[in-house]
C-alpha positions in Angstrom: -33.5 -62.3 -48.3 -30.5 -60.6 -46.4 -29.5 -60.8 -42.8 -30.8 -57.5 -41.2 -27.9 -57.5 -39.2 -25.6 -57.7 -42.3 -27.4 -54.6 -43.9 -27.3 -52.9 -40.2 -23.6 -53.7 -40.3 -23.6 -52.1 -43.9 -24.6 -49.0 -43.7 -22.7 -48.5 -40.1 -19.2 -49.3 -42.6 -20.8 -47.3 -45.6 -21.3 -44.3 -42.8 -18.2 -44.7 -41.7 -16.6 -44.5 -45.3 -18.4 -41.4 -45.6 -17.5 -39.7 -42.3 -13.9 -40.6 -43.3 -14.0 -39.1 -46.4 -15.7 -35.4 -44.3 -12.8 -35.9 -42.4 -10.3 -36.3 -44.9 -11.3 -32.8 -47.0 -11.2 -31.3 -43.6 -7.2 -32.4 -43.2 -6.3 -31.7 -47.1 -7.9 -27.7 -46.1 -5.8 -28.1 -43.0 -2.0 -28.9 -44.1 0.1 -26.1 -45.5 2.5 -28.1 -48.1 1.8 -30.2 -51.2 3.2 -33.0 -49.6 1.1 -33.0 -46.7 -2.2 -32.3 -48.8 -1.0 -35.5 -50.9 -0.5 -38.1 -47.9 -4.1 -37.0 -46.8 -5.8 -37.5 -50.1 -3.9 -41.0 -50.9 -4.7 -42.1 -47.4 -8.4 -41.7 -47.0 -8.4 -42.4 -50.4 -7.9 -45.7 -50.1 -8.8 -46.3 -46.5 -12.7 -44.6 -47.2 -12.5 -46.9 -51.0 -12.0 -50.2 -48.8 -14.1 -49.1 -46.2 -17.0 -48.4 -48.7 -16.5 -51.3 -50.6 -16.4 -53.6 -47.2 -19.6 -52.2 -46.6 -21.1 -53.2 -50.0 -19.8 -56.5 -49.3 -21.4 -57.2 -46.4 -25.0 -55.1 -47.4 -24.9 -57.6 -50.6 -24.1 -61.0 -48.7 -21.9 -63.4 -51.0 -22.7 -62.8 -54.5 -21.2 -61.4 -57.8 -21.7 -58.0 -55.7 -19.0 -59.1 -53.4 -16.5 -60.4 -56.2 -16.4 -57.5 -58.2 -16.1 -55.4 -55.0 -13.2 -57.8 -53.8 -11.6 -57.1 -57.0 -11.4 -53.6 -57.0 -10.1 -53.2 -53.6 -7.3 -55.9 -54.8 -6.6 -52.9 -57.3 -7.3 -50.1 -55.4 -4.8 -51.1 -52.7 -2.2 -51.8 -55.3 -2.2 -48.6 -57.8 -3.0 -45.8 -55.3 0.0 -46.1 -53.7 1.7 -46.2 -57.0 -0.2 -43.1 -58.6 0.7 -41.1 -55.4 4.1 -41.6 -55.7 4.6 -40.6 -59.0 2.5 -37.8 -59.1 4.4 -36.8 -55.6 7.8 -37.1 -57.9 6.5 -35.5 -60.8 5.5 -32.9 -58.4 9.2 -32.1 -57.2 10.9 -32.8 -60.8 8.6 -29.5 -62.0 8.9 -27.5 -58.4 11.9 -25.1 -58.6 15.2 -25.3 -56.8 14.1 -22.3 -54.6 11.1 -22.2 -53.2 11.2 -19.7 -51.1 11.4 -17.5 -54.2 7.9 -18.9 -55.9 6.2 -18.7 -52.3 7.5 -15.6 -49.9 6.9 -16.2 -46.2 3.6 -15.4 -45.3 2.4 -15.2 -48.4 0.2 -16.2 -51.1 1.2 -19.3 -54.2 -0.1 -17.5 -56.8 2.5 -16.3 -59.6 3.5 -12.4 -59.9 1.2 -12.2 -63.3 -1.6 -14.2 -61.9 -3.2 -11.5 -60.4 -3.2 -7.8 -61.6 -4.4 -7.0 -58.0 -1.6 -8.5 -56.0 2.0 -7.2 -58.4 5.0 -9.1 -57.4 6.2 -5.8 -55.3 3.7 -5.9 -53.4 3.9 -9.4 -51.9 7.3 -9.2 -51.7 8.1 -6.5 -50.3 10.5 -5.6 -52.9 11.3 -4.7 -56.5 10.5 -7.4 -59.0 13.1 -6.0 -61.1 10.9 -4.6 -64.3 
């Protein structure tokens, strides 16, 4: 039988983990640019993951539980960093040279034949040259 305090201790980590991950969404809705939006993701990511899986840990006592926990924080902690960065490169490999040009000032991400609502003249202010 487990140590009430450890399953106390538990689901306080597993609430946290959660809270984290409320928090997180909240800051990825928040920040304007890609690169912003990716930092947040990657970092309560992994910090919810380990804080989830420290929870599990100490609900389960020491056991298989906890060794297969252990090991996929070992590999959590080593390829989200690496995935984030390479998605965060391919990212500005395929972005174009000119952004401002893809995303006017004020306005909206979405390409000029995205939308038949919104033409490109109309959220640029301009002719789109057709």
């Amino acid at each position: 039988m487990s140590n009430p305090v450890l399953i106390v201790l538990g689901d306080v980590l597993i609430g946290v983990a959660v809270l984290l991950v409320i928090l997180g969404m909240w800051g990825v809705y928040r920040f304007r640019t890609f690169e912003m939006r990716i930092l947040a993701s990657s970092k309560i990511d992994t910090v919810a993951m380990l804080v989830l899986l420290m929870g599990v840990m100490v609900r389960s006592g020491i056991s298989w539980t906890t060794a297969k926990c252990l090991l996929i924080v070992v590999i959590v902690v080593i390829v989200n960093p690496i995935v984030t960065s390479k998605i965060t490169a391919a990212a500005h490999e395929a972005a174009p040279a000119d952004v401002s040009a893809v995303v006017p000032e004020g306005g909206s991400a979405a390409p000029a034949d995205a939308s038949p609502v919104a033409p490109m003249a109309d959220w640029t202010g301009g002719d789109d040259g057709r």
